[in-house]
LOLUM-640503 format. One record per residue: residue in three letters; x, y, z of N, C-alpha, C, O, CB in turn. Coordinates in steps of 0.1 Angstrom, whole numbers, padded with zeros to 4 digits, always signed. Each point is the difference from the previous one (the first is absolute). Glycine has a CB too. Example, Ala and Ser with C-alpha at 12.3 -4.5 7.8 and 13.67 -1.06 7.14 Angstrom:
REM LOLUM-640503
Ala+0132-0057+0078-0009+0012+0000+0009+0012+0000+0010+0000+0007-0029-0012+0005Ser+0015+0023-0019+0009+0011+0000-0008+0011+0008+0005+0011+0001+0007-0017-0023
REM end
This chain:
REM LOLUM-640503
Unk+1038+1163+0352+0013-0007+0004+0000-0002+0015+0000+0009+0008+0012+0002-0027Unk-0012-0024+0022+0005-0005+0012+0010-0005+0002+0004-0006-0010-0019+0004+0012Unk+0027+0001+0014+0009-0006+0000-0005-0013+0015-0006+0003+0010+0022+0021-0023Unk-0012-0040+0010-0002-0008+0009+0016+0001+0004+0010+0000-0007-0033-0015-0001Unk+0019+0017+0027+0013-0005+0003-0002-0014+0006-0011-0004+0003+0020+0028+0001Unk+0003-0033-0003-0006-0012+0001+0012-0007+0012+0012-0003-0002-0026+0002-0027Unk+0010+0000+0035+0005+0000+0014+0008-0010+0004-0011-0003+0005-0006+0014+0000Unk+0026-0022-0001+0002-0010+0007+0002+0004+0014+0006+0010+0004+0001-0022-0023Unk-0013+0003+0025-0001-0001+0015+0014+0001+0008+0010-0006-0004-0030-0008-0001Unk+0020+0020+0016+0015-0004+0007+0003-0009+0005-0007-0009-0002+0009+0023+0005Unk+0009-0016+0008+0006-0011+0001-0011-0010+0008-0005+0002+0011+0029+0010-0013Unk-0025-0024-0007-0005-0011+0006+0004-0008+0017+0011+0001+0005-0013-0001-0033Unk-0008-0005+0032+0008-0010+0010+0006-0009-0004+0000-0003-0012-0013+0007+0025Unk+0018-0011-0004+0006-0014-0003-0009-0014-0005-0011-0002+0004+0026+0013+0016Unk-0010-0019-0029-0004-0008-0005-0013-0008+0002-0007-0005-0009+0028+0010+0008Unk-0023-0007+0014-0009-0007+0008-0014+0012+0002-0011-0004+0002+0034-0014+0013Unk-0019+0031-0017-0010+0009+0004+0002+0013-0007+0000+0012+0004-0002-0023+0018Unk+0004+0002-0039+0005+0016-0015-0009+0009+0003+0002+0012+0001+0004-0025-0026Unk-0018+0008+0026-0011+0008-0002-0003+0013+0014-0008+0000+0009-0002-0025-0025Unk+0018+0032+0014+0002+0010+0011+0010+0007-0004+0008-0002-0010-0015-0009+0028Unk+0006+0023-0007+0012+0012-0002+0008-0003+0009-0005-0002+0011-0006+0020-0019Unk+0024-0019+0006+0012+0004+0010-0002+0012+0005-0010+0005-0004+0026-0017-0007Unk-0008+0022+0021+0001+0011+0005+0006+0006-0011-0007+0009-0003+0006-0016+0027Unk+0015+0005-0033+0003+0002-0010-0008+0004-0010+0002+0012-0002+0011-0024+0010Unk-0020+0007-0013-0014-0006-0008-0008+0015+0004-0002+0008-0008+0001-0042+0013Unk-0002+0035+0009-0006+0013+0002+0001+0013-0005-0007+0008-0005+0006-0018+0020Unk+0020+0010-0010+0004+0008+0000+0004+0004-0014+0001+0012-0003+0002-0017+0027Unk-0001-0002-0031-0001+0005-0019-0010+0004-0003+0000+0009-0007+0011-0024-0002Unk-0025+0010+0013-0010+0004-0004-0008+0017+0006-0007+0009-0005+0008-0038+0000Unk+0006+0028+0017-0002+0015+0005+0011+0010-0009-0006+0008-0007-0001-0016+0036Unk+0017+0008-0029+0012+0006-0010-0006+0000-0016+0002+0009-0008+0018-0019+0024Unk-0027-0001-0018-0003+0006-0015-0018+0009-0001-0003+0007-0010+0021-0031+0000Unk-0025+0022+0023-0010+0012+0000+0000+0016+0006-0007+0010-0001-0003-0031+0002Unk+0026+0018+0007+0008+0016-0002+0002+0003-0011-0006+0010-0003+0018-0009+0018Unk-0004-0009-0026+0010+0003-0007-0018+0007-0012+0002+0011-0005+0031-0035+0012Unk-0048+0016-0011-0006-0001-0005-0003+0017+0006+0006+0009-0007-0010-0038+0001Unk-0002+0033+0012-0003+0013+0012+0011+0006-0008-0004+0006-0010-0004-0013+0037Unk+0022+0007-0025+0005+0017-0001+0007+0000-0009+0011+0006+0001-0010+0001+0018Unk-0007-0015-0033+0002+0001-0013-0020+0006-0006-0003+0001-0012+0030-0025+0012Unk-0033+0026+0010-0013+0007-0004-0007-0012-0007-0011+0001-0004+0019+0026+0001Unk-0002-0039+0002-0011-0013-0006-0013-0002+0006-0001-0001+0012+0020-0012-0016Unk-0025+0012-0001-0015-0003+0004-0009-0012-0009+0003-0003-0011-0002+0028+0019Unk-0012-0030+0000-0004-0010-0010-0012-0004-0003-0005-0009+0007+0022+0004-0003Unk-0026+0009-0016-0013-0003+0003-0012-0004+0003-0011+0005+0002+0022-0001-0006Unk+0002-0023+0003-0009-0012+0008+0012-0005+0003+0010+0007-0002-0034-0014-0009Unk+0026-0007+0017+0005-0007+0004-0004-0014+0004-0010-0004+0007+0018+0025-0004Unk+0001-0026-0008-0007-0022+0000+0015-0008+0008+0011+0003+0001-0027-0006-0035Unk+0009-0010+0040+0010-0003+0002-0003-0018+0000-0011-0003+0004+0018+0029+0008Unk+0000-0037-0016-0003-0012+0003-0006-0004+0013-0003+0008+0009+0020-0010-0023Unk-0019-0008+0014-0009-0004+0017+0016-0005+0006-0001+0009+0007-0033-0021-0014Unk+0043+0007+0010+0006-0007+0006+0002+0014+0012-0002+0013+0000+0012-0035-0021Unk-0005+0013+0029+0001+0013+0012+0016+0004+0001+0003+0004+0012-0025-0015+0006Unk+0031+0011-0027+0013+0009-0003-0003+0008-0010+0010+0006-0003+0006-0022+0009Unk-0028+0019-0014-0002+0008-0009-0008+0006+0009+0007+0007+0006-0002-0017-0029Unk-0013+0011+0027-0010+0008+0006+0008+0011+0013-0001+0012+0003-0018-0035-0011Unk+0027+0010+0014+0006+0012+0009+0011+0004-0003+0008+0000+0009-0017-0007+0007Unk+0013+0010-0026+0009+0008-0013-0012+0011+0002-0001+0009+0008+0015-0029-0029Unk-0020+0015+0013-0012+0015-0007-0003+0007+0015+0008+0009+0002-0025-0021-0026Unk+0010+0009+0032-0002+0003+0012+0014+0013+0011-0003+0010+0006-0012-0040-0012Unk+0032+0024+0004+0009+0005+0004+0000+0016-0014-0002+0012+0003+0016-0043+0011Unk-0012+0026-0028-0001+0012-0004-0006+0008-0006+0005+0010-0006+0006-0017+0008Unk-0032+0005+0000-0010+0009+0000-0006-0004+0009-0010-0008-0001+0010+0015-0018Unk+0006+0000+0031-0012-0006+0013-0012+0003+0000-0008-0008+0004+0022+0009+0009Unk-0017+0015-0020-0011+0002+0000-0010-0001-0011-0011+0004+0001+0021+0006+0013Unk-0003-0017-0028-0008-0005-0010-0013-0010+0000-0003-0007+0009+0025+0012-0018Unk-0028-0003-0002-0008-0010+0000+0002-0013-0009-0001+0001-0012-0011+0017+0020Unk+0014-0028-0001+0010-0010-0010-0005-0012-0005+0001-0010+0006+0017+0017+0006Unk-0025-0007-0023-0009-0017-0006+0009-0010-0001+0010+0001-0005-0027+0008-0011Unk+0012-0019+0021+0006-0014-0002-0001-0006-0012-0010-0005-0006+0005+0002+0026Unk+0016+0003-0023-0010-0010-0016+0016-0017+0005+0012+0001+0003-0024+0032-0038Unk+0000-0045+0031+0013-0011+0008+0005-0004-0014+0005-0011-0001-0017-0002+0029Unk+0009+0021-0041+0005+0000-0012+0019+0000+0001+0008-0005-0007-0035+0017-0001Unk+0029-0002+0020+0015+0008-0005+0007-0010+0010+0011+0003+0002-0014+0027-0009Unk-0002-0041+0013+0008-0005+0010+0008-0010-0010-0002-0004-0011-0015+0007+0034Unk+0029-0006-0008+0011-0010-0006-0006-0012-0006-0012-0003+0002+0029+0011+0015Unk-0005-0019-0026-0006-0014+0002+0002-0006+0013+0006+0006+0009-0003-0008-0032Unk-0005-0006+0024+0001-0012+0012+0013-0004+0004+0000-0013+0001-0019+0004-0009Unk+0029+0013+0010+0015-0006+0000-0007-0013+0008-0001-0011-0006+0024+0035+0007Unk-0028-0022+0011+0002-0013+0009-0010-0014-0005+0001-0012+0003+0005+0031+0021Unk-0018-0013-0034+0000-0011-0006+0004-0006-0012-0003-0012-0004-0010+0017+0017Unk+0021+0003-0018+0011-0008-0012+0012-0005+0008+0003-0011-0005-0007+0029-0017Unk+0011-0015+0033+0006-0006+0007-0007-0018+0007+0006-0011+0003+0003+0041+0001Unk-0023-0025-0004-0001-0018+0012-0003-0006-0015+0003-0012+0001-0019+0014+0030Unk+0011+0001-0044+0000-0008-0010+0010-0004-0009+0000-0010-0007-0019+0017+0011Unk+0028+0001-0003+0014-0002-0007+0012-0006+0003+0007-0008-0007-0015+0024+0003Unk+0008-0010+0019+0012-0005+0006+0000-0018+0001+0011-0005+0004-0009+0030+0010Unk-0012-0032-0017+0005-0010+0004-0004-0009-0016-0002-0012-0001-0001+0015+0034Unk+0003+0007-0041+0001-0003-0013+0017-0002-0001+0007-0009+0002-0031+0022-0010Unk+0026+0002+0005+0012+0000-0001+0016-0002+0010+0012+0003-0003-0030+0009-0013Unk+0013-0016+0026+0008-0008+0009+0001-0016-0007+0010-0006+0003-0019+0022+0018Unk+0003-0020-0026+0001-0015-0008+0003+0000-0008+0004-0011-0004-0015+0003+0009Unk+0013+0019-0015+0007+0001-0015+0012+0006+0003+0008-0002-0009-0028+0005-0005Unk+0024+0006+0024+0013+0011-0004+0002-0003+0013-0008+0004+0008+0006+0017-0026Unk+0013-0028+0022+0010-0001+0012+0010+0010+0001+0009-0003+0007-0011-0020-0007Unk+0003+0034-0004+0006+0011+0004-0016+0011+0011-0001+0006+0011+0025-0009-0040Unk-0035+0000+0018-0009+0006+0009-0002-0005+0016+0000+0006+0011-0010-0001-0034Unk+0009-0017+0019-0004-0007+0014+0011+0007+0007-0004+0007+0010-0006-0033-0016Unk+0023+0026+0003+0009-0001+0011-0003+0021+0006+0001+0005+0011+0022-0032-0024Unk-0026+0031+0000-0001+0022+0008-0011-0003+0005+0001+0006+0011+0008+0015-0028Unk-0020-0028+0015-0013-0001+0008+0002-0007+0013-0008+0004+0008-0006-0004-0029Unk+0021-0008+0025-0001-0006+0012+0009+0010+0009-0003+0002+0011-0002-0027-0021Unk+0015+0029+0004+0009+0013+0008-0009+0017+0002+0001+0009+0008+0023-0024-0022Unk-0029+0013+0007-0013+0011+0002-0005-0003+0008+0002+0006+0010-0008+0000-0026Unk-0001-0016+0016-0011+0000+0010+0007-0007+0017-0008-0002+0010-0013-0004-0036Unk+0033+0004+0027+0011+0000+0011+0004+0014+0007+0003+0003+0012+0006-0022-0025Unk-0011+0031-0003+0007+0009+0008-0013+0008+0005+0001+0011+0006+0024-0011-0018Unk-0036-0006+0009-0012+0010+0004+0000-0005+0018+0001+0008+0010-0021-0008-0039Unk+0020-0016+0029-0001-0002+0013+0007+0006+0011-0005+0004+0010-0001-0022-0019Unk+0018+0019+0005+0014+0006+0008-0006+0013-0003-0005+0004+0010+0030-0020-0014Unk-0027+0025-0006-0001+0016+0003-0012+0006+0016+0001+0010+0007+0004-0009-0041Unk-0015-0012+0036-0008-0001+0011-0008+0013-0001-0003+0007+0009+0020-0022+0007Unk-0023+0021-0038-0004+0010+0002+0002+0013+0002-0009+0009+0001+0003-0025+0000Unk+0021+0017+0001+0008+0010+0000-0002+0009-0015+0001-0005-0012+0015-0011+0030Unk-0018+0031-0015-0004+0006-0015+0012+0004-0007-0001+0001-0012-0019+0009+0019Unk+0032-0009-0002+0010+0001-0005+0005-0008-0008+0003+0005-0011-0001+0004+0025Unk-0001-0023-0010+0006-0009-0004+0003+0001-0011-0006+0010-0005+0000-0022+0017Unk+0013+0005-0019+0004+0001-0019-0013-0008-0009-0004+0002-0011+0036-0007+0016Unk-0036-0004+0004-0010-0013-0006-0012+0005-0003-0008-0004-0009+0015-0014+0022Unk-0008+0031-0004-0013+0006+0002-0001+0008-0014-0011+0003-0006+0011-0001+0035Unk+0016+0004-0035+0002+0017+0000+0003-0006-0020+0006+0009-0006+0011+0008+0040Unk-0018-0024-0039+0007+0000-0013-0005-0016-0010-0007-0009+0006+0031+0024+0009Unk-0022-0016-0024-0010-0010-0006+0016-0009+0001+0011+0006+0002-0037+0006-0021Unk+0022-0025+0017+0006-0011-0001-0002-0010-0014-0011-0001-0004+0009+0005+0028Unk+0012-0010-0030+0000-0005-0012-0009-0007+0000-0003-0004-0011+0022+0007+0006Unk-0027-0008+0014-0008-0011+0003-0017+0004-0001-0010-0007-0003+0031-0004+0019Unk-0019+0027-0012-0010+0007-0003-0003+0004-0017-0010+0001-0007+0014+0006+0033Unk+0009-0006-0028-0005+0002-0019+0001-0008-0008-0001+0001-0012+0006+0017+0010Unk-0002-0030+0009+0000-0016-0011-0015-0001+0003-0006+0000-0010+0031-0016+0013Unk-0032+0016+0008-0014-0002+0005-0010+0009-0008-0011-0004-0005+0020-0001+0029Unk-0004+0019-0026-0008+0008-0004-0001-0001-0013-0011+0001-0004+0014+0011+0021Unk+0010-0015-0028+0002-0002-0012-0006-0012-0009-0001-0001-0012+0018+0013+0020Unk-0021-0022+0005-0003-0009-0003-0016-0002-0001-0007-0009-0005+0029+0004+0012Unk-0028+0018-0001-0018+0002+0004+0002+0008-0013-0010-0001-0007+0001+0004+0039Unk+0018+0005-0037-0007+0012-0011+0006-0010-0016-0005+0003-0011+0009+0028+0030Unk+0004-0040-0017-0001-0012-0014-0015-0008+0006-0005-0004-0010+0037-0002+0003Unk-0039+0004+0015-0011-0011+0001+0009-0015+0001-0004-0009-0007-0017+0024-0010Unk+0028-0017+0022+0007-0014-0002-0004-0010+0004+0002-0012-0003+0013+0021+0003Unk-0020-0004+0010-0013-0014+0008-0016+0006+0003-0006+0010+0001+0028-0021+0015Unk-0023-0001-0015-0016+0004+0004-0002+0011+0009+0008+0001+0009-0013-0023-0012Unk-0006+0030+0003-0006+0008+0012-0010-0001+0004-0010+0000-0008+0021+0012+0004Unk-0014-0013+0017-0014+0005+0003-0006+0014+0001-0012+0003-0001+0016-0022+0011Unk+0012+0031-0008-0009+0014+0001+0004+0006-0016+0000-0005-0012+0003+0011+0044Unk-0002+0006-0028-0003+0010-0008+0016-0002-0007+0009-0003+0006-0029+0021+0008Unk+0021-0016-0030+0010-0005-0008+0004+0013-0005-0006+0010+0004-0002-0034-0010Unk+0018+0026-0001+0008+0009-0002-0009+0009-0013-0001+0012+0000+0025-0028+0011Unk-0029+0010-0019-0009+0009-0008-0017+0008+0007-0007+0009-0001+0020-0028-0019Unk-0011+0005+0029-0017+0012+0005+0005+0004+0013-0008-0001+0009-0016-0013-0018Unk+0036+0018+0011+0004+0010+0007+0004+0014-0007-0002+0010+0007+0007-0028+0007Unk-0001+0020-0025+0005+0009-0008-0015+0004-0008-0002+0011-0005+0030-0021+0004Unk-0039+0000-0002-0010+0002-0001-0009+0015+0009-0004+0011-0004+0009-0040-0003Unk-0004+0021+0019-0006+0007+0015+0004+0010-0001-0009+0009+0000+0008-0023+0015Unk+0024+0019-0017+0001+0013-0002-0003+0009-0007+0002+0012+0001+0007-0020+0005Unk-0014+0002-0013-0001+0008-0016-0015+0005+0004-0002+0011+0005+0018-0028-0028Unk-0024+0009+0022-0016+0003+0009+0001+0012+0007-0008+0009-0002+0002-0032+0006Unk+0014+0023+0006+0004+0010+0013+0003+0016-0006-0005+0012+0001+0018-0034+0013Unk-0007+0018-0018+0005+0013-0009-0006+0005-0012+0003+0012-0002+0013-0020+0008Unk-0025+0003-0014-0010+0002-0007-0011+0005+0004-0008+0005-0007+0018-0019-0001Unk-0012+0011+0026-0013+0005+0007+0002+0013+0006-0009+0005+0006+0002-0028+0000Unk+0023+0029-0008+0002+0008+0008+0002+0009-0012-0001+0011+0006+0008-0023+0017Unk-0005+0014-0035+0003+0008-0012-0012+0001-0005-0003+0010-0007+0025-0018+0003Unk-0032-0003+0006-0011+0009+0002-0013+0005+0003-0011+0004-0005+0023-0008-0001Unk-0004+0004+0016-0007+0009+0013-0002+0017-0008-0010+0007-0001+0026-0023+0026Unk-0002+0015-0029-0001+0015-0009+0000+0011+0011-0009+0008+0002-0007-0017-0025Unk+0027+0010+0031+0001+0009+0011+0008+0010-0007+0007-0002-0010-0010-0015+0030Unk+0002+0029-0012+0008+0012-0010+0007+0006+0016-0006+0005+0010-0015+0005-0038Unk+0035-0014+0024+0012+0003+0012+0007-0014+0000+0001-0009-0009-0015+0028+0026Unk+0019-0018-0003+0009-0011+0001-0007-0011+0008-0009+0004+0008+0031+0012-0009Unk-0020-0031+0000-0005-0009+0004+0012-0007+0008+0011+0004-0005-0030-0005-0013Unk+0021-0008+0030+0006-0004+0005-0001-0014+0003-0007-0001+0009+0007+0020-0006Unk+0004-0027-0007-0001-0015+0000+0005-0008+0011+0012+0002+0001-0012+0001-0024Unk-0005-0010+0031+0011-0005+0012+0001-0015-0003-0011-0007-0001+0006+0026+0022Unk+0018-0024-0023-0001-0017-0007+0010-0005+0005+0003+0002+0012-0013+0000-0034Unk+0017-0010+0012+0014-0005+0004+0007-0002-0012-0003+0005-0010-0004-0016+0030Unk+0016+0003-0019+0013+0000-0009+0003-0007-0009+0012-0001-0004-0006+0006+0017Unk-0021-0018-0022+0000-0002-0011-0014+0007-0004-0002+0001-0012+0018-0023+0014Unk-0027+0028+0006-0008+0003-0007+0003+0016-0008-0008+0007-0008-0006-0024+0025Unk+0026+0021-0012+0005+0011-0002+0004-0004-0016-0006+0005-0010+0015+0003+0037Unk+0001-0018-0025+0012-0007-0013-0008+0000-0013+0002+0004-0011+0014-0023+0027Unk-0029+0011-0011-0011-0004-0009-0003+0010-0009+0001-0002-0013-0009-0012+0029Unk+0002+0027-0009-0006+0010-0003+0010+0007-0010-0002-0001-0012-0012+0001+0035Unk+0025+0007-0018+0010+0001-0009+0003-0002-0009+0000+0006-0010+0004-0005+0021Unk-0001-0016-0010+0002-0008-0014-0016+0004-0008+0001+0006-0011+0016-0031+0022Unk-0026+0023-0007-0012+0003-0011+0001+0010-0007-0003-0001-0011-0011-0007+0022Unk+0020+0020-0007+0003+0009-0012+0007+0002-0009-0001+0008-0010-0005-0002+0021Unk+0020-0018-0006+0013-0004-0009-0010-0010-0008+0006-0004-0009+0020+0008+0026Unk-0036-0010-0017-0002-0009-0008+0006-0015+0005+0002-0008-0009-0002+0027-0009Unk+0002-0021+0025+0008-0013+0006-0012-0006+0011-0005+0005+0010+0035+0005-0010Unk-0032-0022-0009-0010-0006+0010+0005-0011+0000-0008-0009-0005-0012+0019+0001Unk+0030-0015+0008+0006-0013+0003+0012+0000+0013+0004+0012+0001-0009-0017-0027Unk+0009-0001+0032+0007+0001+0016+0007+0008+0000+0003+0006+0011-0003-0024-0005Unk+0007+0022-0018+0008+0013+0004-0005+0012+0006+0007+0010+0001+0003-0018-0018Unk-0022+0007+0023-0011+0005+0008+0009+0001+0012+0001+0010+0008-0024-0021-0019Unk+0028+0000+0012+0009-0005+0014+0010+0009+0001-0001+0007+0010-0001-0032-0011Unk+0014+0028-0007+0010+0006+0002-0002+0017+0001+0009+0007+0004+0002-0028-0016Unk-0021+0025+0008-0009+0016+0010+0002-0002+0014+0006+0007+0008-0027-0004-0023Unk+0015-0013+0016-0006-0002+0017+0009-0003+0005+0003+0009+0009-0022-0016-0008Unk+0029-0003-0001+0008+0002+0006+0013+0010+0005+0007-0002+0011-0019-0014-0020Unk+0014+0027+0000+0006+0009+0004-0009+0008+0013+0008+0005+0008+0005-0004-0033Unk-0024+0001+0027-0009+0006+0007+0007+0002+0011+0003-0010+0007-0022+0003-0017Unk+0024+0021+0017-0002+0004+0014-0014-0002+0008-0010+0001-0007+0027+0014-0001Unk-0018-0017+0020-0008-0002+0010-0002+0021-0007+0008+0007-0006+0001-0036+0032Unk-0023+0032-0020-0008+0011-0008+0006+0008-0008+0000+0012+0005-0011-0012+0011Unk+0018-0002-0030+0002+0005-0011-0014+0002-0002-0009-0006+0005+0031-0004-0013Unk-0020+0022-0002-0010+0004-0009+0003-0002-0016+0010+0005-0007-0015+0010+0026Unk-0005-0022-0023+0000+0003-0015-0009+0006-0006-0010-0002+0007+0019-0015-0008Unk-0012+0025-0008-0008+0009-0006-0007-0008-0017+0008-0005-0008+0010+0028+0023Unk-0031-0022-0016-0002-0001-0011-0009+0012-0002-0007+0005+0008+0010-0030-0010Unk-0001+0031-0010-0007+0015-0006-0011-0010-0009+0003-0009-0008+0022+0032+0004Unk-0039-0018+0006-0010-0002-0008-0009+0012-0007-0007+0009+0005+0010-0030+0009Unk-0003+0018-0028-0011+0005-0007-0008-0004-0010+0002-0005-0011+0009+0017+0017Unk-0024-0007+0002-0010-0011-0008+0003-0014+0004+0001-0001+0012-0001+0016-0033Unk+0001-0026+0012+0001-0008-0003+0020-0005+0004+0003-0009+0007-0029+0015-0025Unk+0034+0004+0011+0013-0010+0004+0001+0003+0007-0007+0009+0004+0018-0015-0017Unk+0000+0001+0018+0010-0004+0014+0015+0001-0004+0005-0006-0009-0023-0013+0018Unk+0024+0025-0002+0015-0001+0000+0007+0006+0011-0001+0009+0007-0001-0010-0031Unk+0012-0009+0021+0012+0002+0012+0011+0014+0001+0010+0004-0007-0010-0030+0004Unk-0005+0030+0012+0006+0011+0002+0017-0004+0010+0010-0004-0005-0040+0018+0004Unk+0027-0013+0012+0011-0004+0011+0001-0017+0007-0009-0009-0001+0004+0036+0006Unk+0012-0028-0002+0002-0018+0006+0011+0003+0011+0012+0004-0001-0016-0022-0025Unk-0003+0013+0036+0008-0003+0010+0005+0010+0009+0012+0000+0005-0007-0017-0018Unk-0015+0029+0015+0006+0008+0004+0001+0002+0016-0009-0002+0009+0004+0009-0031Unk+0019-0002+0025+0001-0002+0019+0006+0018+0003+0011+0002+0006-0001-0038-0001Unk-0014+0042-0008+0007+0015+0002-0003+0002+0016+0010+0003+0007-0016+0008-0033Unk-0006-0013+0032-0004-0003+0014+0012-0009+0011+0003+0002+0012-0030-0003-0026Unk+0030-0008+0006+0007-0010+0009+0017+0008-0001+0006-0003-0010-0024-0024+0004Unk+0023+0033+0013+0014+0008-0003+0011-0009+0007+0012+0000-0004-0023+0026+0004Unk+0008-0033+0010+0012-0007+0009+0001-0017-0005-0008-0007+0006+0003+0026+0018Unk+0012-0024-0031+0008-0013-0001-0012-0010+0008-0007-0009-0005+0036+0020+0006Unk-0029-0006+0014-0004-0011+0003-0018+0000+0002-0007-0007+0008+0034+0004+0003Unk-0032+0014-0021-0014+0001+0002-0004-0013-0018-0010-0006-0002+0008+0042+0019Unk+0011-0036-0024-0001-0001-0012+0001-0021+0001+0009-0007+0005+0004+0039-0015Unk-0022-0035+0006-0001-0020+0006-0009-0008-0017-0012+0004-0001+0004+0001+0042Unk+0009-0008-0044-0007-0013-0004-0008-0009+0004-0010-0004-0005+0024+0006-0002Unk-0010-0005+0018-0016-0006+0006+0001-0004+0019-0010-0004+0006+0006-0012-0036
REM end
């Protein structure tokens, strides 16, 4: 019997530069390798996506682990379903056009500011965009919503078996998390999505493995994060 913990990363930067940790972002991830410490957790191996907000996730809460990359557990592409979409669905849905052009107004005015609201919360324009990459509604050139859930599934399959005896630690993000989950509910269709989206910035979710299955133990857990304003979405 093994348990994967499966990590999302903390708080991101701002839009123009996701792929990073905020100070925020740090500071969740040091709080949840206390909170890992003086609950006596320990972990046999440890993996983490290649993007560099998962890595320095893993890095903030096992500094001294040894941590494999696998670029299996990384996010999809928001910014390239954004340059192929948006000007899809800017020509079909004039409500989008109009939250996408005010998005991308209030990015200019925030001047990169990590606070900002633009930076800190999804926008309807972001889940008409996203909803519209995981139906396939237009053409793509990258990675499509099945051989991304494909890739997860792979990921997770490479790590179950590995066949490690203790606890494993997964460092990812917040649909590869949803994905994963859902695979033991049996749900291999977008409702993949509505997992991930509840995701705190470094929740833990737990899958218990033996042998062969997989199942969901815990989802979403933030016992680490105690103050209101440690606790964020993205």
């Amino acid at each position: 019997m093994s348990v994967l913990y499966l990590v999302r990363h903390g708080q991101a930067g701002t839009r123009e530069n996701y792929d990073s940790l905020s100070e925020l972002g740090r500071r969740q991830a040091r709080l949840l390798g206390e909170h890992f410490r003086a609950q006596g957790i320990s972990f046999a191996a440890a993996y983490s996506g290649s993007l560099a907000r998962q890595k320095a996730t893993a890095g903030e809460v096992l500094p001294d682990a040894e941590i494999t990359v696998d670029s299996g557990w990384d996010e999809f592409d928001l910014a390239q379903v954004y340059r192929e979409y948006a000007p899809m669905l800017s020509r079909d849905d004039e409500q989008f056009r109009v939250e996408y052009e005010a998005m991308q107004r209030d990015i200019e005015v925030s001047r990169g500011a990590h606070g900002d609201a633009v930076h800190r919360k999804w926008n309807d324009c972001d889940k008409k965009c996203v909803r519209a990459w995981v139906e396939g509604r237009y053409s793509y050139s990258g990675e499509s919503w099945n051989g991304f859930v494909s890739r997860i599934h792979s990921a997770l399959g490479r790590v179950v078996g590995a066949a490690h005896e203790g606890n494993v630690a997964v460092f990812t993000s917040a649909t590869p998390i949803g994905v994963s989950a859902a695979r033991t509910l049996e749900i291999e269709d977008g409702r993949a999505m509505w997992l991930a989206a509840v995701m705190f910035n470094t929740s833990v979710t737990t899958l218990r493995v033996h042998l062969d299955e997989v199942r969901l133990f815990t989802l979403n857990g933030i016992a680490h994060l105690g103050g209101a304003e440690l606790r964020t979405f993205r």
